[in-house]
C-alpha positions as CSV (number, residue, x, y, z in Angstrom):
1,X,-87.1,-9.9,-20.3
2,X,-87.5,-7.5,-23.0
3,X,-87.2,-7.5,-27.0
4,X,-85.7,-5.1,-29.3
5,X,-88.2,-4.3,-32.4
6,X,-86.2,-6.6,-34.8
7,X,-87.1,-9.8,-32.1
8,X,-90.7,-8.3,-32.3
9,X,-90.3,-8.0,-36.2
10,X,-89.4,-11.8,-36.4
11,X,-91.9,-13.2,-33.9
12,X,-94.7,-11.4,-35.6
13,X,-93.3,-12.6,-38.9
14,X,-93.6,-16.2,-37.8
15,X,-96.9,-15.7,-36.2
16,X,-98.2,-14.8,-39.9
17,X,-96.6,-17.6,-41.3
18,X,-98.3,-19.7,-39.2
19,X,-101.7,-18.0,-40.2
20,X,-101.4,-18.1,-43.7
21,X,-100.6,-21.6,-43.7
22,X,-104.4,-21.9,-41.6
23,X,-105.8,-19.7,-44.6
24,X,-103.9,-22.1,-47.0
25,X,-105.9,-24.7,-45.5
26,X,-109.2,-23.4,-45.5
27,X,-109.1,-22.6,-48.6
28,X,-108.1,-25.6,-49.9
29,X,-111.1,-26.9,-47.6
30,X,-113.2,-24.6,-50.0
31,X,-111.9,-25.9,-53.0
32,X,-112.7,-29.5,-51.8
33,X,-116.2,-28.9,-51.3
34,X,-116.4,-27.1,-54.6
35,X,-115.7,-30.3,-56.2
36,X,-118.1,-31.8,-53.9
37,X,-120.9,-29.9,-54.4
38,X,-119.9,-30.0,-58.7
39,X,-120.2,-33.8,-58.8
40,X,-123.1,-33.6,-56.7
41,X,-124.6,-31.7,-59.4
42,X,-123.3,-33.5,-62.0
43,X,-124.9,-36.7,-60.9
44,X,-128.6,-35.1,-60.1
45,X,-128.2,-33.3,-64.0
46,X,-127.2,-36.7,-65.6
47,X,-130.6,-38.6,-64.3
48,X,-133.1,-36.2,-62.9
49,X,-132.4,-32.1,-64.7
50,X,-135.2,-30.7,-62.5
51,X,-133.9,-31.9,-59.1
52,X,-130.4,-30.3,-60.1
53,X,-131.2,-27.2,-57.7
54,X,-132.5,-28.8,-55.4
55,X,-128.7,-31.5,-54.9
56,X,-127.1,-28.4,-55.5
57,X,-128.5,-25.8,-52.9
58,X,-128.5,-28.7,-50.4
59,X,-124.5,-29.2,-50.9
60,X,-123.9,-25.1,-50.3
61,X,-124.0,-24.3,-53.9
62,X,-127.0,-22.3,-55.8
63,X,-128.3,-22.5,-59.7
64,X,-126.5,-20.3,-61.9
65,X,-123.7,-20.4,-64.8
66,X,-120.3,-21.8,-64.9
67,X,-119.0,-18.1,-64.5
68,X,-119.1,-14.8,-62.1
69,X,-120.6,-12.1,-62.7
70,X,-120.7,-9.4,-60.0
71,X,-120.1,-10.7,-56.6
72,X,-122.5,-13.2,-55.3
73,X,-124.6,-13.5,-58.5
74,X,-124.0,-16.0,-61.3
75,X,-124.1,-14.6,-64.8
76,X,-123.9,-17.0,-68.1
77,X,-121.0,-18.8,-68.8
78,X,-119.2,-19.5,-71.9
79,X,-121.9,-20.9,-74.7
80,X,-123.1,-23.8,-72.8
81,X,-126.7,-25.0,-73.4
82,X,-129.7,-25.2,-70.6
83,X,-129.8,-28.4,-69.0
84,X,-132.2,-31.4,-70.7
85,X,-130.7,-30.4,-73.8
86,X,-132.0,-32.8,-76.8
87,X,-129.9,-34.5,-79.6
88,X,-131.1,-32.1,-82.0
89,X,-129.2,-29.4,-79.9
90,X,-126.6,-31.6,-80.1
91,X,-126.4,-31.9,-83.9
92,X,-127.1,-28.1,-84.0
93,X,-124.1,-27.5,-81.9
94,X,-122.1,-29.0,-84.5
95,X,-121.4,-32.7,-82.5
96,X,-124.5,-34.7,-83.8
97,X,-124.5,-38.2,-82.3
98,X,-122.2,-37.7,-79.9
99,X,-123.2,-38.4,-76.1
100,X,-123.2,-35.7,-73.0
101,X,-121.1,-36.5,-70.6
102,X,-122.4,-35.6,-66.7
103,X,-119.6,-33.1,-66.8
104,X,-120.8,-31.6,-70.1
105,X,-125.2,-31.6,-68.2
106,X,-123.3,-30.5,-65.2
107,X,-121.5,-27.5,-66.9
108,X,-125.1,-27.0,-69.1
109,X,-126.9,-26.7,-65.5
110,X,-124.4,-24.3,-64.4
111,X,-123.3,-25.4,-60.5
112,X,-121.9,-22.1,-58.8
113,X,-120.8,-22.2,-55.4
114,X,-122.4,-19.7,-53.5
115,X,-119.3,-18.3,-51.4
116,X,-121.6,-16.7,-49.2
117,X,-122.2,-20.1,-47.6
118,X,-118.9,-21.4,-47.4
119,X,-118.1,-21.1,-43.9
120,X,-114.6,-22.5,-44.9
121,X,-114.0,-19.3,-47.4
122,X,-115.0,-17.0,-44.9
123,X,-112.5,-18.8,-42.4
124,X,-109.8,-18.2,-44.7
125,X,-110.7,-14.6,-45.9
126,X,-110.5,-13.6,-42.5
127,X,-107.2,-15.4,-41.5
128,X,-105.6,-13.9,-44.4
129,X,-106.7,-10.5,-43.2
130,X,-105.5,-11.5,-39.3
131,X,-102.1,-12.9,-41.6
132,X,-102.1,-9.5,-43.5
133,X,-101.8,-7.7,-40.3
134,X,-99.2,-9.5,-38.2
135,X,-97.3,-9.8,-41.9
136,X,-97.3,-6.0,-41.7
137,X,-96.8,-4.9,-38.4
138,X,-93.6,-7.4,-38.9
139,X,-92.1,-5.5,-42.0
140,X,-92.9,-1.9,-40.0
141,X,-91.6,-3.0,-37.2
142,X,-88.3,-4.2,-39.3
143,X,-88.5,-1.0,-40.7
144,X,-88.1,0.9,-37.5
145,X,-85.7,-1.4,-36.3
146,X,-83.4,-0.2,-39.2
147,X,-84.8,2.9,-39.1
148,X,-84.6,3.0,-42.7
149,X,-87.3,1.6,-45.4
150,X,-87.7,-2.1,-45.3
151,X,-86.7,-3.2,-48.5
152,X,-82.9,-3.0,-48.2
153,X,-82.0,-6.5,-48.9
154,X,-83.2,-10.4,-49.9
155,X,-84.9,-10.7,-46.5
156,X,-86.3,-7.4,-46.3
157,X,-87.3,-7.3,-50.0
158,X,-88.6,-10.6,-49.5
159,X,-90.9,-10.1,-46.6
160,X,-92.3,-6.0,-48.4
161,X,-92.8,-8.3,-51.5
162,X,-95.0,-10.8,-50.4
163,X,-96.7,-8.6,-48.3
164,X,-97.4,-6.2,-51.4
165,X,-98.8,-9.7,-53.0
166,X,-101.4,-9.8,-50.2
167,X,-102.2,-6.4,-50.1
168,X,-102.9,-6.6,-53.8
169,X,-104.8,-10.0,-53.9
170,X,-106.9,-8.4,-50.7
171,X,-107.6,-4.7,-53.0
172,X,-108.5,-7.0,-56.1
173,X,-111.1,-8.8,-54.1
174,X,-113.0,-5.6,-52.6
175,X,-112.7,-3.6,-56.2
176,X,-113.4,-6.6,-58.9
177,X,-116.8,-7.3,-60.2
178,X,-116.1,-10.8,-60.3
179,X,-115.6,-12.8,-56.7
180,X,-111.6,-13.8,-57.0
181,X,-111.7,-15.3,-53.2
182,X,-111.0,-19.0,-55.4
183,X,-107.6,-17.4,-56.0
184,X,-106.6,-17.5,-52.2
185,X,-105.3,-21.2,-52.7
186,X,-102.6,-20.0,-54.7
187,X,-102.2,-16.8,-53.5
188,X,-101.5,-17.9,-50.1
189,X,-99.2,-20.9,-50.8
190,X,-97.2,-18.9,-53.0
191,X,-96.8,-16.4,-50.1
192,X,-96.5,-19.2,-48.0
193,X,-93.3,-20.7,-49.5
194,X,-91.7,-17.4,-50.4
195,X,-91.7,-15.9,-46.9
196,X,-90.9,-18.9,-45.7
197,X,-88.0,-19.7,-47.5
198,X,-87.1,-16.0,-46.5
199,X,-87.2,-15.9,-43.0
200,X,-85.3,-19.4,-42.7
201,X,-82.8,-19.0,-45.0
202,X,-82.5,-15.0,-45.9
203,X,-82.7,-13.1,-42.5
204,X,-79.6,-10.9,-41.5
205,X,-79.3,-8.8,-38.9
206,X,-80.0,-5.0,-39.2
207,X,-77.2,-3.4,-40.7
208,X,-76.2,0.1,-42.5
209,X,-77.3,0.9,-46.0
210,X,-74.4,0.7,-48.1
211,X,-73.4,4.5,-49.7
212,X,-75.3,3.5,-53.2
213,X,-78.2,3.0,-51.8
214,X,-78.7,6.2,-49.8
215,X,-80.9,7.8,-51.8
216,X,-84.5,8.7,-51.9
217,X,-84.3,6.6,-55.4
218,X,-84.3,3.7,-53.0
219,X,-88.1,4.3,-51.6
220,X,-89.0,5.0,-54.8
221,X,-87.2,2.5,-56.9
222,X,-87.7,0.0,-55.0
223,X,-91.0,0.5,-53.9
224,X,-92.4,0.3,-57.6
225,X,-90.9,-2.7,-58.2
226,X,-92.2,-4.4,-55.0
227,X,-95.7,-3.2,-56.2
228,X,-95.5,-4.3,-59.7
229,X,-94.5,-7.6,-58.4
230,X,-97.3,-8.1,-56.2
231,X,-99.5,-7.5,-59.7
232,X,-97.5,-9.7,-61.8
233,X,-97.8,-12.7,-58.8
234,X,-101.6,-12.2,-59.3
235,X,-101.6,-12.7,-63.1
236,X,-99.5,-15.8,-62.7
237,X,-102.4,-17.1,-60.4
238,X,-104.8,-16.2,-62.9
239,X,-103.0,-17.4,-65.4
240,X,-102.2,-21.2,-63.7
241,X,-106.3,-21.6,-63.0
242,X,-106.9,-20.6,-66.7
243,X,-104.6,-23.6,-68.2
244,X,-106.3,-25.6,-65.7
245,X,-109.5,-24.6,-66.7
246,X,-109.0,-24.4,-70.4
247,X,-107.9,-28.2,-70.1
248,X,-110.9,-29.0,-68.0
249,X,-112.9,-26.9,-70.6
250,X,-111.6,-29.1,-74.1
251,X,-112.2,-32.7,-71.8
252,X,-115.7,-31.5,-71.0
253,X,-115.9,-30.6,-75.5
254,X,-114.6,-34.1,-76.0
255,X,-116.9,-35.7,-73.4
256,X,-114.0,-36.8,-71.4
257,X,-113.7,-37.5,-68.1
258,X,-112.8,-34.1,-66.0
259,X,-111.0,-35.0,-62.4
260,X,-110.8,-31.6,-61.2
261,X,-114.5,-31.4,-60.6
262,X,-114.0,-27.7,-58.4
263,X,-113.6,-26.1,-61.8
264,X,-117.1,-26.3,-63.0
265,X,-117.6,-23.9,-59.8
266,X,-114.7,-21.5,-61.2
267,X,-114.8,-18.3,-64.2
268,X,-114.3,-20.0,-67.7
269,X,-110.8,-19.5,-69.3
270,X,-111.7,-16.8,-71.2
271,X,-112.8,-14.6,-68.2
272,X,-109.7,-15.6,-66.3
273,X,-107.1,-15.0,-69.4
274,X,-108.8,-11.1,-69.6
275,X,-108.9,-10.5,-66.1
276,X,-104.9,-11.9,-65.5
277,X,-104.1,-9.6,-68.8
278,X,-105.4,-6.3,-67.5
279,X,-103.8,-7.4,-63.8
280,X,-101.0,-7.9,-65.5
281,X,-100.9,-4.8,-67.7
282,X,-100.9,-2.9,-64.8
283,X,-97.6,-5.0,-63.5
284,X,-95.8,-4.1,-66.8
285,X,-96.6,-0.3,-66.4
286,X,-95.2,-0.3,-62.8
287,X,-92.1,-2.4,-64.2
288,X,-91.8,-0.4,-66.8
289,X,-91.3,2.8,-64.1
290,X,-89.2,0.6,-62.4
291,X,-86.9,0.2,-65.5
292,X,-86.6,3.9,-65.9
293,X,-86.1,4.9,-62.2
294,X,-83.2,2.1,-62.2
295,X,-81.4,3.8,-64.9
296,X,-82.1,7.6,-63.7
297,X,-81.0,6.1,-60.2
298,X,-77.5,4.3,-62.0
299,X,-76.4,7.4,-63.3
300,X,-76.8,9.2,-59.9
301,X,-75.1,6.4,-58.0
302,X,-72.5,5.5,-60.6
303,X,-71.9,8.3,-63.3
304,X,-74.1,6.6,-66.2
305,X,-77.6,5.1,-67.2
306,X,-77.1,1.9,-68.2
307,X,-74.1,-0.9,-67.8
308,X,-74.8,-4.2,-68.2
309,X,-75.1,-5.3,-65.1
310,X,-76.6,-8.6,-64.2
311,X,-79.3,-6.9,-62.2
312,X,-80.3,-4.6,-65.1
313,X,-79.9,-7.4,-67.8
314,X,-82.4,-9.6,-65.9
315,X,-85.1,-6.3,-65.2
316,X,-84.6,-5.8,-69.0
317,X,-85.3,-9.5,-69.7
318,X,-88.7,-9.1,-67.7
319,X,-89.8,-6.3,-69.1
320,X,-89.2,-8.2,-72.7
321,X,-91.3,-10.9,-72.0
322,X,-94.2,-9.1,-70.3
323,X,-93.9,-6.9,-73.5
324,X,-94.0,-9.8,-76.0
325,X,-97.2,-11.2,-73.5
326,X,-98.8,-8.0,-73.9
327,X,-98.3,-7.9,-77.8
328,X,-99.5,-11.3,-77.9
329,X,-102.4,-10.6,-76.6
330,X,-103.3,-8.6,-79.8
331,X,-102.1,-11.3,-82.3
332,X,-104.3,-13.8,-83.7
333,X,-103.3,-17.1,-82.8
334,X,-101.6,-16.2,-79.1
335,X,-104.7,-15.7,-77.2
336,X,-105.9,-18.6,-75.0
337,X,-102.9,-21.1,-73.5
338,X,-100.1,-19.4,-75.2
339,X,-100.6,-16.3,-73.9
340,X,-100.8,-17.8,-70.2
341,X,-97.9,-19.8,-70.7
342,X,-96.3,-16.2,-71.5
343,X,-97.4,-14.6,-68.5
344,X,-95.8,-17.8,-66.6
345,X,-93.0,-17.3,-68.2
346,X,-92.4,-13.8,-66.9
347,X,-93.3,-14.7,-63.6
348,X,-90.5,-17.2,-63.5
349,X,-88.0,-14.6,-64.8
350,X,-89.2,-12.2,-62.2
351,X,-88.6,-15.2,-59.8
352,X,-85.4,-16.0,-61.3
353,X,-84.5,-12.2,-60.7
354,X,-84.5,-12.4,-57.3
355,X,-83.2,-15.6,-55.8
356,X,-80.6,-17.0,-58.5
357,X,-79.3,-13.4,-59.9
358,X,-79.4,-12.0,-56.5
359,X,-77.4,-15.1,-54.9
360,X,-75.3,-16.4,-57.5
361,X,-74.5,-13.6,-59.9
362,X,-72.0,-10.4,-58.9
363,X,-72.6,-7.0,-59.9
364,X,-73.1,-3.4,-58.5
365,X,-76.1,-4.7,-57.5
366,X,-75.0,-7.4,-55.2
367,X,-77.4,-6.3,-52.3
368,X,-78.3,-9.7,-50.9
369,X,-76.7,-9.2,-47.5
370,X,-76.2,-13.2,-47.2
């Protein structure tokens, strides 16, 4: 029995499907023990300060600060105060009187999971590497199959696209200074449900490229939108963990109760909101490329730069709001929450972009091939 290289294609596609969803896991498994090992250390800091190291080695996780600095070392954190911390310190902080929580000693001793010794996150680094691979001897392989570039319609664009959002998550992680591998929860399940969704309900069979888009503006095009894409799923990753840990960050001020304890292990807000701006800056540079290609492209294909179109109404659009997150960032009053409910917001038009505009909306774009 043999296969042609679009049956390889999909069988290697499903095969990292079925690894990412293991990474998914193990990740999550990582997460789980982070808010282990945090209310582990919470507890020790709230009777006993100087057995704190000691509850928190023994639980995989090593003295440091609330935040990352390079990889595999803790640097300070956001302001918070050494543990044993008197009501004097207290007052001098500005909240006189007012009890510490065992979130607030917990943060103040600074539990940091050492991700060196989380067998679990090492598990799922190296199934999403193993996923990374089959994912792109899949979209090759499709590619040769058409004998054409991949990225000719929903499926195909669906299946480069999320594997340029691995490829950048899996960059990010060997350049940054600060260890990101805490981001493979929500990289991975977004990836998960995206190429998913694509190979059940978006795969065609190999066919022609339609006249418009033979052209090398295709590869190009195309390509730099992908790319920018991949950033601009990053930043919205970033961007979700920072309003999760900028709520987690005013409970602990308030000395409320704090029920996602794995936070205390994470970067604080502010760290996350600078690092998802400058990922996303780079997204918005590539879109912006992306903007002007399309229109250099149009009046190749179609006798004029710009139309109206649905498709280049909605690339406008994102480009809009990833340019009003960008100037927000510079305005007093938008940094913090706003600006990451900005960057969400752009994500969601990108999002929008793709299924409903591609699916529901006709235009000289109409390149779905469902």
């Amino acid at each position: 029995m043999t296969f042609t290289l679009d049956e390889i294609s999909v069988l290697c596609l499903y095969s990292a499907l079925a690894v990412y969803a293991i990474a998914f896991i193990a990740y999550s498994i990582d997460l789980a023990r982070r808010g282990a090992a945090a209310t582990k250390a919470a507890d020790a800091s709230a009777g006993q300060p100087a057995a704190v190291e000691a509850a928190v080695v023994g639980a995989g996780v090593s003295a440091g600060a609330a935040t990352y600095g390079p990889r595999g070392a803790a640097s300070t954190g956001t302001g918070a105060t050494p543990s044993g911390v008197s009501a004097a310190d207290g007052a001098a902080d500005g909240e006189p009187g007012r009890s510490r929580s065992r979130w607030q000693k917990a943060t103040d001793a600074g539990a940091s999971v050492d991700y060196g010794r989380s067998p679990s996150l090492r598990v799922a680094v190296a199934m999403t590497v193993l996923a990374w691979a089959l994912h792109l001897a899949a979209t090759v392989l499709r590619g040769f199959a058409a004998g054409r570039v991949p990225w000719a319609n929903m499926y195909e664009f669906a299946m480069t696209g999320t594997l340029v959002v691995t490829t950048v998550f899996l960059v990010v992680l060997l350049v940054a200074k600060q260890d990101l591998r805490f981001l493979g929860t929500f990289v991975t399940g977004l990836v998960l449900v995206l190429l998913g969704v694509a190979a059940v309900n978006f795969r065609v069979e190999v066919a022609p490229l339609p006249p418009a888009l033979q052209s090398v503006w295709l590869v190009i095009h195309v390509f730099v939108a992908t790319a920018s894409v991949g950033f601009f799923a990053l930043g919205f990753a970033l961007s979700v963990v920072q309003l999760m840990q900028a709520r987690r960050e005013a409970l602990v001020a308030s000395a409320a109760a704090v029920k996602q304890s794995f936070l205390a292990t994470l970067p604080d807000s502010t760290s996350l909101e600078n690092l998802a701006y400058r990922v996303n800056i780079i997204g918005f540079i590539l879109w912006t490329f992306t903007l002007m290609a399309g229109a250099i492209w149009a009046e190749k294909a179609w006798g004029r730069y710009w139309g109206w179109d649905t498709k280049e109404v909605w690339t406008f659009i994102i480009w809009v709001v990833y340019a009003g997150y960008i100037h927000a960032r510079a305005t007093r009053g938008w940094r913090g929450s706003r600006s990451a409910w900005l960057a969400i917001i752009g994500f969601s038009t990108v999002l929008f972009n793709f299924t409903v505009v591609n699916l529901f909306f006709k235009g000289l774009h109409a390149y779905s091939g469902l």
